[in-house]
C-alpha positions as protocol buffer text, in pm:
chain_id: "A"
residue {
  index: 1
  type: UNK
  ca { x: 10779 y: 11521 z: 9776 }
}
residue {
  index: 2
  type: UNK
  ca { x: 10904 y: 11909 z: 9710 }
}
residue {
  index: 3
  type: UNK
  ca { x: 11132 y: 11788 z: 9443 }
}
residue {
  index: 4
  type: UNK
  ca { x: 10864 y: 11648 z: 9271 }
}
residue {
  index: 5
  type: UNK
  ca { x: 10624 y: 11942 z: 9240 }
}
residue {
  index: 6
  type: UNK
  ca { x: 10969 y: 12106 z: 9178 }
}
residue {
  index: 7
  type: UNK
  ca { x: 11060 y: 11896 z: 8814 }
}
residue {
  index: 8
  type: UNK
  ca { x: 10663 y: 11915 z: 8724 }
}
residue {
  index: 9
  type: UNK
  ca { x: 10722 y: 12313 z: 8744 }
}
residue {
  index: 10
  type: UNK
  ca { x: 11043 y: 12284 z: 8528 }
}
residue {
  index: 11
  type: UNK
  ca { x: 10863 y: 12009 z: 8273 }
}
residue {
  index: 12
  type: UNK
  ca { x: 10588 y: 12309 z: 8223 }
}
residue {
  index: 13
  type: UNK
  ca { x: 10649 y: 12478 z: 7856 }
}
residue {
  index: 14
  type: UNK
  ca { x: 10680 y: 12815 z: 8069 }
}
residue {
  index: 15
  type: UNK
  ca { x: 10774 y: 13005 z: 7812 }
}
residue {
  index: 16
  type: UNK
  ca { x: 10435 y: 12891 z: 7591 }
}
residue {
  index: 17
  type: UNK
  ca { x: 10249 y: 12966 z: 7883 }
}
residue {
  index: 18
  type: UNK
  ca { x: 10410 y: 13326 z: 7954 }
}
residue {
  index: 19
  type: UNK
  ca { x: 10371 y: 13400 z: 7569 }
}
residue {
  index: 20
  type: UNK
  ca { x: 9976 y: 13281 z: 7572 }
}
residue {
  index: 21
  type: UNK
  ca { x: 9906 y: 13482 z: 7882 }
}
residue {
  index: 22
  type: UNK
  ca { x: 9866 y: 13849 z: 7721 }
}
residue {
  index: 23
  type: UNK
  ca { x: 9591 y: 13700 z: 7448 }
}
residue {
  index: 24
  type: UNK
  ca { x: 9428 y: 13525 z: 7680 }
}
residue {
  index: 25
  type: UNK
  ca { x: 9433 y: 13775 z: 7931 }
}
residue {
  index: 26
  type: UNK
  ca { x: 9337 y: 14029 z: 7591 }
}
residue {
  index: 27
  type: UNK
  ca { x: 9072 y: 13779 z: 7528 }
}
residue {
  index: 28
  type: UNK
  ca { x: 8907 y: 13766 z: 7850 }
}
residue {
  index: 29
  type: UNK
  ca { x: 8922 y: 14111 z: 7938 }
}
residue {
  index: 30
  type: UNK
  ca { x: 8766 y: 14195 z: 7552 }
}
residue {
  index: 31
  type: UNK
  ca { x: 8445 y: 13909 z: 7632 }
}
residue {
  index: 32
  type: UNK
  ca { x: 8415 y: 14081 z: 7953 }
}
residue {
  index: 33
  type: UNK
  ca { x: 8368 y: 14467 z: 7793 }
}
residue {
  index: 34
  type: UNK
  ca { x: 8171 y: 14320 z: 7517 }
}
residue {
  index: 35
  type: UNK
  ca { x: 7932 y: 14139 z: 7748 }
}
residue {
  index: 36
  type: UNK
  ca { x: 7922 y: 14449 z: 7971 }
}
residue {
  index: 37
  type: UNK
  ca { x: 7851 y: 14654 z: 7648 }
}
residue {
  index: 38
  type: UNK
  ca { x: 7567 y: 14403 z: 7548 }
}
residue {
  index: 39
  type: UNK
  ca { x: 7413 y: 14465 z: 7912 }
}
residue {
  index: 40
  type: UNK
  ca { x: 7416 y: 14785 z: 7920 }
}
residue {
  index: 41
  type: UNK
  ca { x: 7242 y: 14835 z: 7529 }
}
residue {
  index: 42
  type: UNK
  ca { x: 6978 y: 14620 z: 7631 }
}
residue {
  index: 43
  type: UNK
  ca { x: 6919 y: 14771 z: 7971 }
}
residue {
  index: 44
  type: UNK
  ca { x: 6900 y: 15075 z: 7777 }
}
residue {
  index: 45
  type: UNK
  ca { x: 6653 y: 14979 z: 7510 }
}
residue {
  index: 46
  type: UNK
  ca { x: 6405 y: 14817 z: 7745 }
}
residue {
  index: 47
  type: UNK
  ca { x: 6469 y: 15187 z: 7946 }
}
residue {
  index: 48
  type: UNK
  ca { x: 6329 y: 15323 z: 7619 }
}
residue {
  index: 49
  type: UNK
  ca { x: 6043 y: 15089 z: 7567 }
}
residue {
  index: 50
  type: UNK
  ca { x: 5904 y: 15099 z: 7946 }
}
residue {
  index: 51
  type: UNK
  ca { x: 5967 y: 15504 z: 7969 }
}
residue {
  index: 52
  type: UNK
  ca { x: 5650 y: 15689 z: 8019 }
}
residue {
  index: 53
  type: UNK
  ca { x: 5526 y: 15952 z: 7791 }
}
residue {
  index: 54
  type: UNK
  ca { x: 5718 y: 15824 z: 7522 }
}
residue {
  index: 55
  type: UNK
  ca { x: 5662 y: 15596 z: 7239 }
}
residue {
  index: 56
  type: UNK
  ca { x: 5831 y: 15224 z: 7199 }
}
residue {
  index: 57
  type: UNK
  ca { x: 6123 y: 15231 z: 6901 }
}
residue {
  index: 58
  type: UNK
  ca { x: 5928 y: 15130 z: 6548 }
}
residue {
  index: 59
  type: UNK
  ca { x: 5956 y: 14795 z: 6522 }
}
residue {
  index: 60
  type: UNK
  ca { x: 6188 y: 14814 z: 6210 }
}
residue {
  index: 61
  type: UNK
  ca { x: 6447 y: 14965 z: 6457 }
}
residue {
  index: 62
  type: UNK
  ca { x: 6372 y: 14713 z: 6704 }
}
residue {
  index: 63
  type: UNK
  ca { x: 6482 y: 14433 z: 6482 }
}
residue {
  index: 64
  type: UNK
  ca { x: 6788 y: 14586 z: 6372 }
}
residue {
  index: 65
  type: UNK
  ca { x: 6867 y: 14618 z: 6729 }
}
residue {
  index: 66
  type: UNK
  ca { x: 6809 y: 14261 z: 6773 }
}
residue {
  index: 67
  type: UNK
  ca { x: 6959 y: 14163 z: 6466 }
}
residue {
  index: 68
  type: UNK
  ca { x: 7305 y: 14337 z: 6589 }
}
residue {
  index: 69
  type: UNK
  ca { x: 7299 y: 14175 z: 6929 }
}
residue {
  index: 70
  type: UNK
  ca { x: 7252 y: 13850 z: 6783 }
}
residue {
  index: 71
  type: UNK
  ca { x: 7550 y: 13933 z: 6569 }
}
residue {
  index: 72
  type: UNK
  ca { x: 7713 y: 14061 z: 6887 }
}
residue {
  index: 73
  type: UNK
  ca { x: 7630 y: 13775 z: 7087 }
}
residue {
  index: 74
  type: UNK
  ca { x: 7808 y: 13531 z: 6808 }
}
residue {
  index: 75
  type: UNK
  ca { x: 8111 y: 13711 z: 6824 }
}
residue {
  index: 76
  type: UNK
  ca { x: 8131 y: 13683 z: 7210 }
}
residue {
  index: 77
  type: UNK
  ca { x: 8043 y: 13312 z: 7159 }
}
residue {
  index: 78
  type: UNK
  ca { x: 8316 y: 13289 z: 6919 }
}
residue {
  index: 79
  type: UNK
  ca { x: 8560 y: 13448 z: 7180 }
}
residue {
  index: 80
  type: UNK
  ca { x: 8484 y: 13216 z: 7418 }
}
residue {
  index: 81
  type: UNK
  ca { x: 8514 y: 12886 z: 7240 }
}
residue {
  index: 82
  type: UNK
  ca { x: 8865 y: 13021 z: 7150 }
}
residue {
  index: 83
  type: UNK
  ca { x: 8969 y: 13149 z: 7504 }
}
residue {
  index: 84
  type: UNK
  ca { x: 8864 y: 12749 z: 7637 }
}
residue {
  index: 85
  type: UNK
  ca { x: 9055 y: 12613 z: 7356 }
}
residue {
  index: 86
  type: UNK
  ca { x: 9362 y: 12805 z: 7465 }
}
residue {
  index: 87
  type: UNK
  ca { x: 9305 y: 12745 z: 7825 }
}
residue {
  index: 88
  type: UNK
  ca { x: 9221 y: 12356 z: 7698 }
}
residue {
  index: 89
  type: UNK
  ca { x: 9570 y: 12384 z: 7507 }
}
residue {
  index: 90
  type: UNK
  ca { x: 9767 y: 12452 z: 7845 }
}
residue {
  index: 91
  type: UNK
  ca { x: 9574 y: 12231 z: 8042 }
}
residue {
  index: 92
  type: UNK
  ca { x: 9632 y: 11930 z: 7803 }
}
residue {
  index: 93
  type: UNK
  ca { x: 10056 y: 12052 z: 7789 }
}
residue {
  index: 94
  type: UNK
  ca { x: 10063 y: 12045 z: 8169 }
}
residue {
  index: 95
  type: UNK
  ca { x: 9923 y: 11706 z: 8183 }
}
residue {
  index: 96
  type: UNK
  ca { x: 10165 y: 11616 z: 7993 }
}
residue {
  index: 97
  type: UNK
  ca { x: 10413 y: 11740 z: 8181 }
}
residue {
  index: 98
  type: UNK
  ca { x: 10315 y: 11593 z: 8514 }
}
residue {
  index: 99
  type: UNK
  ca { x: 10278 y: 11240 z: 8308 }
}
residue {
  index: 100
  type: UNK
  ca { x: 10629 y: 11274 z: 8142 }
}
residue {
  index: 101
  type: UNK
  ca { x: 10704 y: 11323 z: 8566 }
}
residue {
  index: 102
  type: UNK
  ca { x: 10516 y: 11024 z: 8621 }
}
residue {
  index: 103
  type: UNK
  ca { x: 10714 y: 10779 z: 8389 }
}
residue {
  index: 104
  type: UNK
  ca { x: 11038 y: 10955 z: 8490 }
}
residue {
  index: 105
  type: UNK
  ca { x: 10962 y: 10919 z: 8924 }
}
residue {
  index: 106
  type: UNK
  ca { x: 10879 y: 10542 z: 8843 }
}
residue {
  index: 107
  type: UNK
  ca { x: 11199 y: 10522 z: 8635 }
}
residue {
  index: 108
  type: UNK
  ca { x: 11392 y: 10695 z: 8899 }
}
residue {
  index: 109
  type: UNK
  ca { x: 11235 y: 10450 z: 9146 }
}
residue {
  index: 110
  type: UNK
  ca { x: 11314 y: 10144 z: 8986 }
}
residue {
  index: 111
  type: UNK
  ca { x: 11702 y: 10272 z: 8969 }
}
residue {
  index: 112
  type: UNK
  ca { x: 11697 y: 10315 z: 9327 }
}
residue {
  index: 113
  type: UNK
  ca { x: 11552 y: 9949 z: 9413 }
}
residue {
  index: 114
  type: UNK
  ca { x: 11830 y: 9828 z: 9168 }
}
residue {
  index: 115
  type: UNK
  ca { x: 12126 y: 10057 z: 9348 }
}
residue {
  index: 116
  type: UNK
  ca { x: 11977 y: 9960 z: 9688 }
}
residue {
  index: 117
  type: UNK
  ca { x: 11960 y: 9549 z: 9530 }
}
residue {
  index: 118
  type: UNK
  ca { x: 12356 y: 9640 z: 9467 }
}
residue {
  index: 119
  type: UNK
  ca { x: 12450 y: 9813 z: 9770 }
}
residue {
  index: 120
  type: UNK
  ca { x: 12297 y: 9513 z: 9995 }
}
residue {
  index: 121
  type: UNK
  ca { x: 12483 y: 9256 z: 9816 }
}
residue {
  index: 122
  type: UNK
  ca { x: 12793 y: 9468 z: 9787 }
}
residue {
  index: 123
  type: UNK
  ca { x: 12753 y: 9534 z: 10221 }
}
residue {
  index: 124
  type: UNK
  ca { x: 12690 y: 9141 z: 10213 }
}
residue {
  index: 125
  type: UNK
  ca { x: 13057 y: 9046 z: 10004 }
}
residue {
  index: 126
  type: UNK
  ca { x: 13216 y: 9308 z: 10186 }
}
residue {
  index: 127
  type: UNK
  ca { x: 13110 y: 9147 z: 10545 }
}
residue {
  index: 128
  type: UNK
  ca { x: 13136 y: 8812 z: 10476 }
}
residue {
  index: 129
  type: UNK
  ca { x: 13414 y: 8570 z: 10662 }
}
């Protein structure tokens, strides 16, 4: 059973997996510091609107605000649909891996009925009177 987990791991395209890691890694680690940025703007703002004493941003200001997070917020979205299609990418060549292990165990298996077939009638001629 170790040997098989053993060929899926060598069927794996490691070296397209070891290259994609730094971008998605890159990726992940830039939709993390943009979200935390986004968080942190808009905890700020609403720290502006609700301070006392102090008046709320015009409203032109406020919209530009908005219209930047929005633009923000499409850029993160972007970054995500194309860290899942990576990760989507990988996923679909390890499947394939572990299925080109499939068809290659069953071969494997049928070549040891057939030797085993052999063997017995070979231990069979061999013993006979």
């Amino acid at each position: 059973m170790a040997a098989g987990w053993v060929t899926a791991l060598k069927l794996v395209p490691w070296g397209d997996v070891i290259e994609a890691t730094p971008q998605i890694l890159q990726a992940a680690k830039k939709l993390l510091g943009t979200a935390r940025k986004g968080n942190a703007e808009t905890t700020a703002l609403g720290a502006t609107e609700g301070a006392e004493g102090e008046a709320a941003p015009p409203v032109g200001v406020q919209l530009q605000h908005l219209r930047s997070r929005v633009a923000q917020l499409e850029q993160e979205q972007q970054a995500s649909a194309q860290l899942i299609q990576s990760l989507a990418e990988q996923n679909a060549q390890v499947v394939q891996a572990v299925e080109a292990l499939r068809q290659h165990n069953r071969r494997l298996t049928q070549a040891v009925a057939v030797l085993a077939a052999l063997c017995a009638g070979l231990l069979v001629w061999a013993l006979r009177p």
